[in-house]
Steps between C-alpha positions, in 0.01 A plus 500: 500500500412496146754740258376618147763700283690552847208670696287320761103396457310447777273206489189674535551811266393476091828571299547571153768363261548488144172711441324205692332582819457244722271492787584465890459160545705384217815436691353304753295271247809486248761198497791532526557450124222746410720768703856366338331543143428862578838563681417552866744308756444382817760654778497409835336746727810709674563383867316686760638766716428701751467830406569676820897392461567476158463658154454147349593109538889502664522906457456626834436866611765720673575374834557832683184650368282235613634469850350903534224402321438181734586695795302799464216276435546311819494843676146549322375169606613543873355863534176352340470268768568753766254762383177376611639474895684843436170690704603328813813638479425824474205444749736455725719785455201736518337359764725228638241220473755226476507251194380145608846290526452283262461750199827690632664149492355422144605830397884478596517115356384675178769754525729191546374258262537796243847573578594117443299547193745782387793280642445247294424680199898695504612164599430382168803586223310407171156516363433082540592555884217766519277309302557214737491660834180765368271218399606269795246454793755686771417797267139503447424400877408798725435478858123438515254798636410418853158672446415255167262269576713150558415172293290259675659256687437155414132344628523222750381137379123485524323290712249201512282752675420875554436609803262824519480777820161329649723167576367299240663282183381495150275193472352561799130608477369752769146486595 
C-alpha cells in the first residue's frame, strides 16, 4: 500500500501533489526512488481478515452477538432447504397422501443436522471458536436431497471390444 502525506493511493487512480498531477499509471511505472523523492512510502498491505468475525486484523466482533446472528442464520438455511418439500406435507394433511419415506427421513436429518449446527455454534465461548467451527466442513455439510439428481458413479474400464444388441463386435463387418 502506497501512503502520500498519510492518506492511501491506489495504484490505478491519477493523484495530485504539489500542484503536479500525475496520471494513473505512474505508481506502477515509478521506482522506488522516483516515489521516495516525492514522499510516498511503501506499507505492507494489512493482514487479511475475515470480515464476518471481526472488525479488523486481531479485533474480533462480540461473541454473544454473533452466536444469534450465526444461529438465526442456520435456522434460515435449514427452513430454506425444507421449503420446496413443504407441499407434501401439507398434501398430506389435507388429503393424507403420505410423503414418500425417504423425503420424511431427509426432512427430520435436516431438523437434526440443524440442531447440531446450533449446538455447536453455543458451544463455542469466543469469536475464533465460531470462526473455526462456522467455516469448518461439519458446518457447511447438509444432509444431501434424496430427490437431487446423484453424481455419476465411476465408468467401468473399457474394453478391447464393444459389443452391440445384434451380437456382433466392432471390427466385425456385416454383410
Amino acid at each position: 500500500m502506497f501512503i502520500l502525506d498519510g492518506k492511501p493511493l491506489s495504484p490505478d487512480v491519477a493523484f495530485t501533489h504539489d500542484g503536479i498531477q500525475y496520471p494513473a499509471n505512474w505508481l506502477r511505472l515509478a521506482t522506488p526512488e522516483q516515489r521516495e523523492a516525492i514522499g510516498i512510502t511503501e506499507e505492507p498491505d494489512p493482514a487479511p481478515y475475515d470480515q464476518r468475525f471481526y472488525w479488523g486484523p486481531g479485533l474480533p466482533k462480540d461473541h454473544t452477538q454473533l452466536v444469534e446472528q450465526w444461529t438465526a442464520q442456520t435456522r434460515t438455511t435449514c427452513g430454506t432447504l425444507l421449503v420446496p418439500t413443504d407441499w407434501m406435507v401439507i398434501r398430506q394433511q389435507d388429503n393424507g397422501t403420505v410423503i414418500d419415506p425417504a423425503i420424511q427421513g431427509w426432512r427430520q436429518d435436516l431438523r437434526l443436522a440443524c440442531e447440531l449446527k446450533i449446538s455447536g455454534i453455543t458451544a463455542t465461548t469466543t469469536t475464533e471458536e465460531l470462526a473455526a467451527f462456522v467455516t469448518s466442513p461439519e458446518y457447511s455439510s447438509w444432509p444431501p436431497d434424496p430427490n437431487a439428481p446423484q453424481p455419476p458413479t465411476p465408468a467401468e474400464p473399457a474394453s478391447d471390444t464393444i459389443s452391440f444388441e445384434g451380437g456382433f463386435t466392432s471390427g466385425q463387418i456385416v454383410p
